[in-house]
PyMOL Python script that loads the backbone (N, CA, C, O; Angstrom):
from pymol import cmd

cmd.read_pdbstr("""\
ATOM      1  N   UNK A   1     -21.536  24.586 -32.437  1.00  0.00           N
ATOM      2  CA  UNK A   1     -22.952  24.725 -32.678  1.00  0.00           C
ATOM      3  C   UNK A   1     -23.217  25.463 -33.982  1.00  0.00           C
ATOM      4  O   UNK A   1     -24.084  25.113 -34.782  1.00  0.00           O
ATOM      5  N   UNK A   2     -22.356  26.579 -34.152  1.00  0.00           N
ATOM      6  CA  UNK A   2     -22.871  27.122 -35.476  1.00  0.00           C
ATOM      7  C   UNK A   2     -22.132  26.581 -36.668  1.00  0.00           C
ATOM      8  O   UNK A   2     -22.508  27.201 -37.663  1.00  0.00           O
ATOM      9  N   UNK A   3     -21.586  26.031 -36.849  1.00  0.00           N
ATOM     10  CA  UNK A   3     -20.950  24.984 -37.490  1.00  0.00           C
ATOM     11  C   UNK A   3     -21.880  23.442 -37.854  1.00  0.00           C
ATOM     12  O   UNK A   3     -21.677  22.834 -38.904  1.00  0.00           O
ATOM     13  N   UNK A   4     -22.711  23.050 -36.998  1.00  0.00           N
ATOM     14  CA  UNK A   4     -23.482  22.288 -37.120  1.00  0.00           C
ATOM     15  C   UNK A   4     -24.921  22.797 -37.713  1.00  0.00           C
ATOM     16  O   UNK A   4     -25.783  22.049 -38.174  1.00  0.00           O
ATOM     17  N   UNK A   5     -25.005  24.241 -37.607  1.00  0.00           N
ATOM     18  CA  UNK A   5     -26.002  24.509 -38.358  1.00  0.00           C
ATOM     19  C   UNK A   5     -25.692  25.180 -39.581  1.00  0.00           C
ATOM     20  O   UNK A   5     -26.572  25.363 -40.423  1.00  0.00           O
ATOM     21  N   UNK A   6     -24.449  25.583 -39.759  1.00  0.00           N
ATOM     22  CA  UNK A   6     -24.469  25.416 -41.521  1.00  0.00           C
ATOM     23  C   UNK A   6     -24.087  24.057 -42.163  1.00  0.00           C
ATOM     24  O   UNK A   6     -24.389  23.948 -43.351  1.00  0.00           O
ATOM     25  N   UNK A   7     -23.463  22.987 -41.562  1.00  0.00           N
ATOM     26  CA  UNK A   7     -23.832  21.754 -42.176  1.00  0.00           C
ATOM     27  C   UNK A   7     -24.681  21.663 -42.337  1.00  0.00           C
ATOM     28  O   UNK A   7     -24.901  21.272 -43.483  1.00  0.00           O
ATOM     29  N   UNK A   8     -25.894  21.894 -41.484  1.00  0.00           N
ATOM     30  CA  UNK A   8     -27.760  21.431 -42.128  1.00  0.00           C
ATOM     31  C   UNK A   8     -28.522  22.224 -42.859  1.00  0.00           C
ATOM     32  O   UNK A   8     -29.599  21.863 -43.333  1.00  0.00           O
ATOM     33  N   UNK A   9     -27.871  23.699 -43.047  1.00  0.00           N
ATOM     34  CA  UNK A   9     -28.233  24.533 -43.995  1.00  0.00           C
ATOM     35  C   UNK A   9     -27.674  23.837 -45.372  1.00  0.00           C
ATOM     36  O   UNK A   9     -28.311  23.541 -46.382  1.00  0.00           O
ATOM     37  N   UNK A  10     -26.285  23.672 -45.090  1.00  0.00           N
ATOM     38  CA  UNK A  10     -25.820  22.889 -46.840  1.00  0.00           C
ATOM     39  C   UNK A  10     -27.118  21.823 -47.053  1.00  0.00           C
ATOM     40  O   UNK A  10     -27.949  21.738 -47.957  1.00  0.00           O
ATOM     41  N   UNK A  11     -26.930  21.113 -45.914  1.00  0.00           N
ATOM     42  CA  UNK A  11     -27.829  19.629 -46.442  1.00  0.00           C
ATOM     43  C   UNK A  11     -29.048  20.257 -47.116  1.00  0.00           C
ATOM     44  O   UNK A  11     -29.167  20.136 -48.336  1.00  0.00           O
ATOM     45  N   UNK A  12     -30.098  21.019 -46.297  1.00  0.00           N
ATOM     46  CA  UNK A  12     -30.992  21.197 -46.862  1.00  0.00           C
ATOM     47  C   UNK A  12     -30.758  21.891 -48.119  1.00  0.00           C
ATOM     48  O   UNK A  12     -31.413  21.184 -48.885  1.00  0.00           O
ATOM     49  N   UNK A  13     -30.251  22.814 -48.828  1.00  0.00           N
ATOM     50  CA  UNK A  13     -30.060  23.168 -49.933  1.00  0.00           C
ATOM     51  C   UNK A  13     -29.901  22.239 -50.876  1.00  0.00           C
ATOM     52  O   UNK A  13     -30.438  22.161 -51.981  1.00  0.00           O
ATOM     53  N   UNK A  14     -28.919  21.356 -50.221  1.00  0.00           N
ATOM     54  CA  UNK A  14     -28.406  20.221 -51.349  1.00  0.00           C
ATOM     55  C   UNK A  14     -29.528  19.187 -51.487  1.00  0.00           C
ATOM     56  O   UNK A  14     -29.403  18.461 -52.474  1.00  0.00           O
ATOM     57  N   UNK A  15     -30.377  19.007 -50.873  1.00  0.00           N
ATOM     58  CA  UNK A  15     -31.621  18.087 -50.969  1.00  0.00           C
ATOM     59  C   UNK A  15     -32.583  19.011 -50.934  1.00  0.00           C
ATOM     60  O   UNK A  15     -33.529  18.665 -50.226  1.00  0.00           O
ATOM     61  N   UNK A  16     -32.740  20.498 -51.648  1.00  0.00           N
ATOM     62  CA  UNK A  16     -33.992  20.875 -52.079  1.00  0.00           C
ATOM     63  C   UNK A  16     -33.514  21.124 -53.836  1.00  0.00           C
ATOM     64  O   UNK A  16     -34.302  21.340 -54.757  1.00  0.00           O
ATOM     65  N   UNK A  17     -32.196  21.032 -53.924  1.00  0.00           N
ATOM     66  CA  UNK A  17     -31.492  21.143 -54.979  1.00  0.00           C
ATOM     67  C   UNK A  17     -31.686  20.027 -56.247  1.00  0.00           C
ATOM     68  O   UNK A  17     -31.786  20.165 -57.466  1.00  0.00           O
ATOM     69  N   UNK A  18     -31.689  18.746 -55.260  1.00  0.00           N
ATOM     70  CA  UNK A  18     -31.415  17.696 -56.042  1.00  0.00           C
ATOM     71  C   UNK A  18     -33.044  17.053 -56.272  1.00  0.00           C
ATOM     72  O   UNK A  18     -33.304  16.400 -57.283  1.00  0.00           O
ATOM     73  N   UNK A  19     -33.800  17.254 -55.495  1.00  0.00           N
ATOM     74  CA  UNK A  19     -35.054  17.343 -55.524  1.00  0.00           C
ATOM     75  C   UNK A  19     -36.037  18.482 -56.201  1.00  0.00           C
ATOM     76  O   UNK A  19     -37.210  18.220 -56.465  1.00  0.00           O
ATOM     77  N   UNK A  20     -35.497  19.662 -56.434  1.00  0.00           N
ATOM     78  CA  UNK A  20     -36.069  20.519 -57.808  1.00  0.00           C
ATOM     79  C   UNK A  20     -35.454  19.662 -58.768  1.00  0.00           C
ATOM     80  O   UNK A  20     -36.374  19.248 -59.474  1.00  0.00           O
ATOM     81  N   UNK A  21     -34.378  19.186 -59.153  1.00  0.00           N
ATOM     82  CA  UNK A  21     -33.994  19.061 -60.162  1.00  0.00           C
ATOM     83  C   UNK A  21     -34.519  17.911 -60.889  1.00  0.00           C
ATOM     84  O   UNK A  21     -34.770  17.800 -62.089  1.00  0.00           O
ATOM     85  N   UNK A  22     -34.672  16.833 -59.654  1.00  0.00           N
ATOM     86  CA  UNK A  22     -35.488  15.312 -59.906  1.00  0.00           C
ATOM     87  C   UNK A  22     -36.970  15.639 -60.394  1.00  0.00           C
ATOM     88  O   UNK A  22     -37.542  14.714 -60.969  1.00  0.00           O
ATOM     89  N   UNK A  23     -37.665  16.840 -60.237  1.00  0.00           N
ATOM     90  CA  UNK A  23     -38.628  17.071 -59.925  1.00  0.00           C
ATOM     91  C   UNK A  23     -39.142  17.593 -61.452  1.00  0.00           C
ATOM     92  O   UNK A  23     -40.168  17.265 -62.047  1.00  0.00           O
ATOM     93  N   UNK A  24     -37.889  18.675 -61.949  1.00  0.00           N
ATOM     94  CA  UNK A  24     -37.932  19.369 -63.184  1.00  0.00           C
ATOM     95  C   UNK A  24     -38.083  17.972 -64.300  1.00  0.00           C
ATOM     96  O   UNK A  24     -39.072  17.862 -65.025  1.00  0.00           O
ATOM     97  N   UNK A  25     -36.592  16.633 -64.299  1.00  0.00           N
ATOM     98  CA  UNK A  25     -36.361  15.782 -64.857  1.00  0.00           C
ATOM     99  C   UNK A  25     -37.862  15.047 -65.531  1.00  0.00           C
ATOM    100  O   UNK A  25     -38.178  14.753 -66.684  1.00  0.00           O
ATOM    101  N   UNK A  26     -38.494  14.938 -64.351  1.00  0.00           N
ATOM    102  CA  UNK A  26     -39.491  13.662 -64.014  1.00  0.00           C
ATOM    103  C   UNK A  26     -40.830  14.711 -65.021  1.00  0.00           C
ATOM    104  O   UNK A  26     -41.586  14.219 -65.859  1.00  0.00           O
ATOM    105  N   UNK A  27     -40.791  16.181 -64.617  1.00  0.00           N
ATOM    106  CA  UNK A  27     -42.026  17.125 -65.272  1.00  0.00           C
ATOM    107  C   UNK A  27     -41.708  17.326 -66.934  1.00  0.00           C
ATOM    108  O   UNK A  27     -42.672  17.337 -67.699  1.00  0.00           O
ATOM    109  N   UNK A  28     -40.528  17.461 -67.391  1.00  0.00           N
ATOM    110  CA  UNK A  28     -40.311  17.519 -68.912  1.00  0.00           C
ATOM    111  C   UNK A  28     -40.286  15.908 -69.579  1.00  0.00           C
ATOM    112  O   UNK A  28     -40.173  15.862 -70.804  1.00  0.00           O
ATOM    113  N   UNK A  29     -40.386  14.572 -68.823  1.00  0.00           N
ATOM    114  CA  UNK A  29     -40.821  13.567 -69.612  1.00  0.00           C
ATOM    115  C   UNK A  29     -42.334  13.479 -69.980  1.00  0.00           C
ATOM    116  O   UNK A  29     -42.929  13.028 -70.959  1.00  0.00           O
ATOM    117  N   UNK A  30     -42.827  14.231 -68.540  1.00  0.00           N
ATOM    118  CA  UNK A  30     -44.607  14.131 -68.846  1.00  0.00           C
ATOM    119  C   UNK A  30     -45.331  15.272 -69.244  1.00  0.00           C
ATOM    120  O   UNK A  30     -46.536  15.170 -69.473  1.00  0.00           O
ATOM    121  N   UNK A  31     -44.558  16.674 -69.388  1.00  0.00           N
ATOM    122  CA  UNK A  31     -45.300  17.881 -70.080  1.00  0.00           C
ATOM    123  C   UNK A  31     -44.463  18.643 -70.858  1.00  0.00           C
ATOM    124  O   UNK A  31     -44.661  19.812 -71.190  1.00  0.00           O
ATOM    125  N   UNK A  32     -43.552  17.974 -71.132  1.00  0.00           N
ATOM    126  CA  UNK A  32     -42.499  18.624 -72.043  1.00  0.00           C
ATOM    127  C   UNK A  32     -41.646  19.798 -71.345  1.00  0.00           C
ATOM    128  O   UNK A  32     -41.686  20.098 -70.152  1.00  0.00           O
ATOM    129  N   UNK A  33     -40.752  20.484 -72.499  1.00  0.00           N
ATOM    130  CA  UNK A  33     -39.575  21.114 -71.500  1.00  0.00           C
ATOM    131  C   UNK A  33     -39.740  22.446 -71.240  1.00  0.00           C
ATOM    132  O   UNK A  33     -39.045  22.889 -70.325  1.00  0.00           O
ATOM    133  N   UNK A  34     -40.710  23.444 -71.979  1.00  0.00           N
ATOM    134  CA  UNK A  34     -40.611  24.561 -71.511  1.00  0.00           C
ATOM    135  C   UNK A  34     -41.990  24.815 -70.475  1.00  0.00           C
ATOM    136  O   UNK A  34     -42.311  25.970 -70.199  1.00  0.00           O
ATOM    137  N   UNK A  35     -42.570  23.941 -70.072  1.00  0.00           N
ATOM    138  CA  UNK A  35     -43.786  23.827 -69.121  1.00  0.00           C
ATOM    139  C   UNK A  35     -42.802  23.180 -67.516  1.00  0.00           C
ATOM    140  O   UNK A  35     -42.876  23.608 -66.364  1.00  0.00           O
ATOM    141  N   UNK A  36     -42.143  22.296 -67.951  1.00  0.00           N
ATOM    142  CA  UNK A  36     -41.126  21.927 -66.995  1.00  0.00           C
ATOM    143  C   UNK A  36     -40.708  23.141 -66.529  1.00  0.00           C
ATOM    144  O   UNK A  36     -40.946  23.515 -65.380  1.00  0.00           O
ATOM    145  N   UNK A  37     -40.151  23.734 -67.266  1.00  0.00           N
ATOM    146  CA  UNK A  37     -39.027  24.437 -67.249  1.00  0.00           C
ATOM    147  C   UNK A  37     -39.670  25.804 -66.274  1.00  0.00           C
ATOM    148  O   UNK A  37     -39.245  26.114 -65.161  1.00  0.00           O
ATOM    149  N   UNK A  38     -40.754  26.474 -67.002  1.00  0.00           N
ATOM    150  CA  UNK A  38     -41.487  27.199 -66.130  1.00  0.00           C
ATOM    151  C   UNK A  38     -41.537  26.437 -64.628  1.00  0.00           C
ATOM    152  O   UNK A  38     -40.786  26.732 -63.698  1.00  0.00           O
ATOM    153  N   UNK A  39     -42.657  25.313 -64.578  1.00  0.00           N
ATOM    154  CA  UNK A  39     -42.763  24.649 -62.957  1.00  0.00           C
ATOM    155  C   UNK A  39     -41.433  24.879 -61.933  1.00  0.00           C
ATOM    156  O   UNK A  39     -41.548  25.250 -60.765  1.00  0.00           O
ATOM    157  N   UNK A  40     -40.010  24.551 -62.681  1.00  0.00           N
ATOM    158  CA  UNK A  40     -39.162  24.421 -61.693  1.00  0.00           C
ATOM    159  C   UNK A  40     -38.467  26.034 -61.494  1.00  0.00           C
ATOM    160  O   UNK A  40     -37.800  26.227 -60.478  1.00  0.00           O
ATOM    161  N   UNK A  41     -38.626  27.019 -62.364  1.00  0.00           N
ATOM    162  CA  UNK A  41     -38.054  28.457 -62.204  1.00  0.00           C
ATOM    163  C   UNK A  41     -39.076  28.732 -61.132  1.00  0.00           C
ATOM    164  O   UNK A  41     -38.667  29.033 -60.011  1.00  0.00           O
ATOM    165  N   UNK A  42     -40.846  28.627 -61.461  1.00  0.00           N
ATOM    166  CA  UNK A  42     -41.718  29.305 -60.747  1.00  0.00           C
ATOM    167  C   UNK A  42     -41.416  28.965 -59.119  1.00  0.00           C
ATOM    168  O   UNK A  42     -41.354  29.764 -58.184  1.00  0.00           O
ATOM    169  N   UNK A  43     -41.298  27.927 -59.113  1.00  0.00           N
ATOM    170  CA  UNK A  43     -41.208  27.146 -57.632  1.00  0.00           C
ATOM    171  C   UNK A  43     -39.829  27.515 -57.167  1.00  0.00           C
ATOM    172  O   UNK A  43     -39.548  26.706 -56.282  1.00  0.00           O
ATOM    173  N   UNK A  44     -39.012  28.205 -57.314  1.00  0.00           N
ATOM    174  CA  UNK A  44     -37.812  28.969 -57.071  1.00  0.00           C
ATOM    175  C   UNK A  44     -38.188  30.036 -56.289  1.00  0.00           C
ATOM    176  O   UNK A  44     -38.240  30.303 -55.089  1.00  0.00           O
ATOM    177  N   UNK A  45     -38.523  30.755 -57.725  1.00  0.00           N
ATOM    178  CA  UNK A  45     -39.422  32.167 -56.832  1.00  0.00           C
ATOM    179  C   UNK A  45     -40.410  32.398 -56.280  1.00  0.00           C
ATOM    180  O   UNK A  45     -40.734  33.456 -55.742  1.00  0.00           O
ATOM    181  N   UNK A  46     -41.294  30.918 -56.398  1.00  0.00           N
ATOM    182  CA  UNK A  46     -41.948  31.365 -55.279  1.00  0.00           C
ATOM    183  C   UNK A  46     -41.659  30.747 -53.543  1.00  0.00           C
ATOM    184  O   UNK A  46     -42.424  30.716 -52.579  1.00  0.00           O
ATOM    185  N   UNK A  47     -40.231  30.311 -53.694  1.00  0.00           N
ATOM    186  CA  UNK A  47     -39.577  29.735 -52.320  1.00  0.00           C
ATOM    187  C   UNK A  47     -39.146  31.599 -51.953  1.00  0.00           C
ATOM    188  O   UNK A  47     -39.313  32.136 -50.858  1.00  0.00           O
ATOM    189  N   UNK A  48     -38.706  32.125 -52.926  1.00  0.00           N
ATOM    190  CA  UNK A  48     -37.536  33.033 -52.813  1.00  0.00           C
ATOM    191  C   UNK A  48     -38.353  34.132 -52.371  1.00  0.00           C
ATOM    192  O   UNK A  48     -37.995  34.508 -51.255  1.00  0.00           O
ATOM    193  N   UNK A  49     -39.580  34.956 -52.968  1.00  0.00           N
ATOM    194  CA  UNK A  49     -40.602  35.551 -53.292  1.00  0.00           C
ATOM    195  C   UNK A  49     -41.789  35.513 -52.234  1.00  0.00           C
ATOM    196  O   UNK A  49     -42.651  36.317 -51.879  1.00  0.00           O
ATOM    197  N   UNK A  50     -41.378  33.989 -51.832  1.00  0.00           N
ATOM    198  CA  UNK A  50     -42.706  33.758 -50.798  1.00  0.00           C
ATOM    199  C   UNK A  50     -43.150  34.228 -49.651  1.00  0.00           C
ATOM    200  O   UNK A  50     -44.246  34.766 -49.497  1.00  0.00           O
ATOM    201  N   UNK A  51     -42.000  33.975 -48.476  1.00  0.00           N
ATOM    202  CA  UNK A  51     -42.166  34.768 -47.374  1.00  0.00           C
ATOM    203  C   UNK A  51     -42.518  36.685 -47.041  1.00  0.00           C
ATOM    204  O   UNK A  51     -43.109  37.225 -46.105  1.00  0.00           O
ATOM    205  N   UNK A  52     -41.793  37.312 -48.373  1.00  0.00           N
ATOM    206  CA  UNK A  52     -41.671  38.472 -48.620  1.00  0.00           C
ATOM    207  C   UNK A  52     -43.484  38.831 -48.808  1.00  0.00           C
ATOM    208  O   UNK A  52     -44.064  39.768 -48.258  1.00  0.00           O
ATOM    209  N   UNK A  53     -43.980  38.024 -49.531  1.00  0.00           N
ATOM    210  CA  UNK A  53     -44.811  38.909 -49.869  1.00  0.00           C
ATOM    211  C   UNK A  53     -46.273  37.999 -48.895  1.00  0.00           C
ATOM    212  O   UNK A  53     -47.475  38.257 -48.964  1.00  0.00           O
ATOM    213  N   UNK A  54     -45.598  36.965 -48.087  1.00  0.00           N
ATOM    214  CA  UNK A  54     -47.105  36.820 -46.970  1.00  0.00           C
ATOM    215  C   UNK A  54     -46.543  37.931 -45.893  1.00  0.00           C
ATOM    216  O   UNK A  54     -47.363  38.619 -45.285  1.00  0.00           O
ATOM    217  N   UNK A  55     -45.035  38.104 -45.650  1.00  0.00           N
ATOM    218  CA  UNK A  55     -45.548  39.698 -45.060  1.00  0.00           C
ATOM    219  C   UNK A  55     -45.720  40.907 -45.049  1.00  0.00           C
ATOM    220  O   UNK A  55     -45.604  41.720 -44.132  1.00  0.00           O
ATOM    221  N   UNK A  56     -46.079  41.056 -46.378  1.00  0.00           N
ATOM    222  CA  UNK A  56     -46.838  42.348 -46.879  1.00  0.00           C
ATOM    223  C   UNK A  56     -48.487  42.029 -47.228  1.00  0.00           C
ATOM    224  O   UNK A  56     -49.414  42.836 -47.164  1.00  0.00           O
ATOM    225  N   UNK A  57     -48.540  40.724 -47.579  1.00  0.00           N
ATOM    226  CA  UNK A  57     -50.053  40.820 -47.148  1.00  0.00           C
ATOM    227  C   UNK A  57     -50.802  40.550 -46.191  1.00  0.00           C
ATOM    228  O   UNK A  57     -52.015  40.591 -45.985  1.00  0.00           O
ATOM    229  N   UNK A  58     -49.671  40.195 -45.486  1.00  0.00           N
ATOM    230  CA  UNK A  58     -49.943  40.239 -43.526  1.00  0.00           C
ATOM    231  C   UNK A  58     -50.297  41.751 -43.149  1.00  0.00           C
ATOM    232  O   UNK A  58     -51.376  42.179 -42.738  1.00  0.00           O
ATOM    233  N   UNK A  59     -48.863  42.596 -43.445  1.00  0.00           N
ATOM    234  CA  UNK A  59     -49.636  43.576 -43.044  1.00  0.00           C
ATOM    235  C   UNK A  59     -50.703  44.477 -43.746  1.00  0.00           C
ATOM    236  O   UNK A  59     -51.573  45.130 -43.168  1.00  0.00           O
ATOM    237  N   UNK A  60     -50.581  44.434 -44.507  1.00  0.00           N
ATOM    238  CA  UNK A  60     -52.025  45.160 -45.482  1.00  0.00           C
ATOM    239  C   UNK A  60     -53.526  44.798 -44.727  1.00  0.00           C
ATOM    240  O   UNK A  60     -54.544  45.484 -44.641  1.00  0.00           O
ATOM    241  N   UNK A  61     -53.161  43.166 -44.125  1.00  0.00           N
ATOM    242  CA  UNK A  61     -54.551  42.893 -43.766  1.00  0.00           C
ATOM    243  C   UNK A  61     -54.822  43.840 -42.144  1.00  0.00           C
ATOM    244  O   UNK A  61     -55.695  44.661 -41.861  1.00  0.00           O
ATOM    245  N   UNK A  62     -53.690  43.307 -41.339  1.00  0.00           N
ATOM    246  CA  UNK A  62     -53.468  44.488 -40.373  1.00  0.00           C
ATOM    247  C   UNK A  62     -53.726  45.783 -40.387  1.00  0.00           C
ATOM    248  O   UNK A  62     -54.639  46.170 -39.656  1.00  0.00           O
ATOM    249  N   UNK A  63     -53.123  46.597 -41.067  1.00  0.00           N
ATOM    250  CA  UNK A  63     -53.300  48.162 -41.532  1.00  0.00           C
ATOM    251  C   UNK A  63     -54.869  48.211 -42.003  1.00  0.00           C
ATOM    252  O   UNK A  63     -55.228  49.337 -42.348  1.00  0.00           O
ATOM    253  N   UNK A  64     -55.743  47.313 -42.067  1.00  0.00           N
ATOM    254  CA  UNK A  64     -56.845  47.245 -43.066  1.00  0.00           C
ATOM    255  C   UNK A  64     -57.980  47.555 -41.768  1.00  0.00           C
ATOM    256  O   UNK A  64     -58.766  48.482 -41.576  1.00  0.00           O
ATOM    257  N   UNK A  65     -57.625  46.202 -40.929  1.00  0.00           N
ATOM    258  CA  UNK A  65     -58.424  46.041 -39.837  1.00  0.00           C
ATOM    259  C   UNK A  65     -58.029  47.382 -38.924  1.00  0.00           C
ATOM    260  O   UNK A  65     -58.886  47.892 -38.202  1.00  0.00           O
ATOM    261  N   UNK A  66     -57.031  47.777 -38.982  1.00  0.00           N
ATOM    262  CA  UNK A  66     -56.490  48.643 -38.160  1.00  0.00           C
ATOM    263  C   UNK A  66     -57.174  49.777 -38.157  1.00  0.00           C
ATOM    264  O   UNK A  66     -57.343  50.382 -37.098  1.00  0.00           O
ATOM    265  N   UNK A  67     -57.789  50.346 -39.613  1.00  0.00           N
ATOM    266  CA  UNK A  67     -58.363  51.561 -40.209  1.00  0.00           C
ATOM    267  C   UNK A  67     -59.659  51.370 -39.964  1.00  0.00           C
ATOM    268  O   UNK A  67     -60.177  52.342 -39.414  1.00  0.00           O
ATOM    269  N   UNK A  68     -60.633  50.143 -40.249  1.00  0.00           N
ATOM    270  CA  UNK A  68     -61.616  49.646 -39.509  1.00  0.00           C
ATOM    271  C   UNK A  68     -61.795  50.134 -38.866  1.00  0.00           C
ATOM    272  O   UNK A  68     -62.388  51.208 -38.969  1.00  0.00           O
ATOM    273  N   UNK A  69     -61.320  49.551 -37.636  1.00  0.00           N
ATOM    274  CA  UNK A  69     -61.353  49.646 -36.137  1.00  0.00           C
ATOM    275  C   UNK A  69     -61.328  51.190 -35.648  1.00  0.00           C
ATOM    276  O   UNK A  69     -62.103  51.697 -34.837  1.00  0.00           O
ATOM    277  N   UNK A  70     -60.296  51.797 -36.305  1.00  0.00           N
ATOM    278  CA  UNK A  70     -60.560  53.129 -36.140  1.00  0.00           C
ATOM    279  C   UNK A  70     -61.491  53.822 -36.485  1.00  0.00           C
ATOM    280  O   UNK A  70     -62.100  54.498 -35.655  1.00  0.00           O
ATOM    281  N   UNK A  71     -61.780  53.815 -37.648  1.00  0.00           N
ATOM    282  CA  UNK A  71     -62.967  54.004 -38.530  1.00  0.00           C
ATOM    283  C   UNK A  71     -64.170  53.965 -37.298  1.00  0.00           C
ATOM    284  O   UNK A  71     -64.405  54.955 -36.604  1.00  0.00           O
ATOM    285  N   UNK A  72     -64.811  52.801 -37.163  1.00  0.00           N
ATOM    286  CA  UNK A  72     -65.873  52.606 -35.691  1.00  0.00           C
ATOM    287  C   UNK A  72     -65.987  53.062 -34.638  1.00  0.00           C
ATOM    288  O   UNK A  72     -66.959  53.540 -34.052  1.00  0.00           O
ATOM    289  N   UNK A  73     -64.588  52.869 -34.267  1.00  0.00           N
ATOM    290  CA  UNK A  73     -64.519  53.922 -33.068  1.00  0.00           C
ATOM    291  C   UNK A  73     -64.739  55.355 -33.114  1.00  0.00           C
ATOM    292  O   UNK A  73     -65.319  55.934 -32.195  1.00  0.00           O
ATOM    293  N   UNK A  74     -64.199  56.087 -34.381  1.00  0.00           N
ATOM    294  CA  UNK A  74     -65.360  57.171 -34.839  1.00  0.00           C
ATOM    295  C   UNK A  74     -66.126  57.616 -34.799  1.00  0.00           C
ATOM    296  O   UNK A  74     -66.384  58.753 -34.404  1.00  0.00           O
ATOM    297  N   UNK A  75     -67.123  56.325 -35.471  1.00  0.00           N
ATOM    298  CA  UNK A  75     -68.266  56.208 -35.835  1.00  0.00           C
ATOM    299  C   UNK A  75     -69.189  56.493 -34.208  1.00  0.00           C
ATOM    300  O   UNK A  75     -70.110  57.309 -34.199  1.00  0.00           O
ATOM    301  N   UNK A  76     -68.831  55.785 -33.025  1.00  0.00           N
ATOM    302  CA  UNK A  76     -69.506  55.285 -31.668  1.00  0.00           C
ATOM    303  C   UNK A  76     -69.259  56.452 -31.193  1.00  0.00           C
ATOM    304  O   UNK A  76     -70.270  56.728 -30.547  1.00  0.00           O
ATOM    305  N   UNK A  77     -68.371  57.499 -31.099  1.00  0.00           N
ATOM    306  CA  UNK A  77     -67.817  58.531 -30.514  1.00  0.00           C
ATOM    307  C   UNK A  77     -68.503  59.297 -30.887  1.00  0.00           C
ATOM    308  O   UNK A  77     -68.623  60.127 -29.986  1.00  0.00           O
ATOM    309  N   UNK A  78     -69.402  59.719 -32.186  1.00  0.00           N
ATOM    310  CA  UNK A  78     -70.534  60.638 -32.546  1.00  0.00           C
ATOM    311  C   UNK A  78     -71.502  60.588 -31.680  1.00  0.00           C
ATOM    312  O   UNK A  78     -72.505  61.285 -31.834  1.00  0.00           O
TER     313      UNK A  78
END
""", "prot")
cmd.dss("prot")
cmd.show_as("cartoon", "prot")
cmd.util.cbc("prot")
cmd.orient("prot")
């Protein structure tokens, strides 16, 4: 079983791999190479970058409402 799931971890790498790269190819015939070139780095980090920072602005929104909420309850307790 875990053997079968790093075969599909390779796969997917290797077909998000070959698909940035088709992707970069296909963007520097139609906007040239350092606009390409940006698109396919940005879309890296923001695969790499991404999850990290929806959960920090997950919790910010949490901690936000959280202070709110406290905040009111405060407020009603006067």
């Amino acid at each position: 079983m875990h053997q079968d799931q790093n075969q599909d971890q390779a796969l997917a790498a290797t077909l998000a791999a070959l698909l940035l790269v088709g992707v970069t190819l296909i963007a520097r015939e139609l906007i040239g190479l350092w606009p390409a070139a940006g698109l396919g780095m940005g879309s890296v980090l923001i695969a790499y970058w991404g999850p990290a920072a929806a959960r920090r602005i997950a919790l910010a929104v949490a901690a936000r409402r959280f202070g709110r909420h406290i905040a009111a309850y405060e407020r009603a307790a006067r």
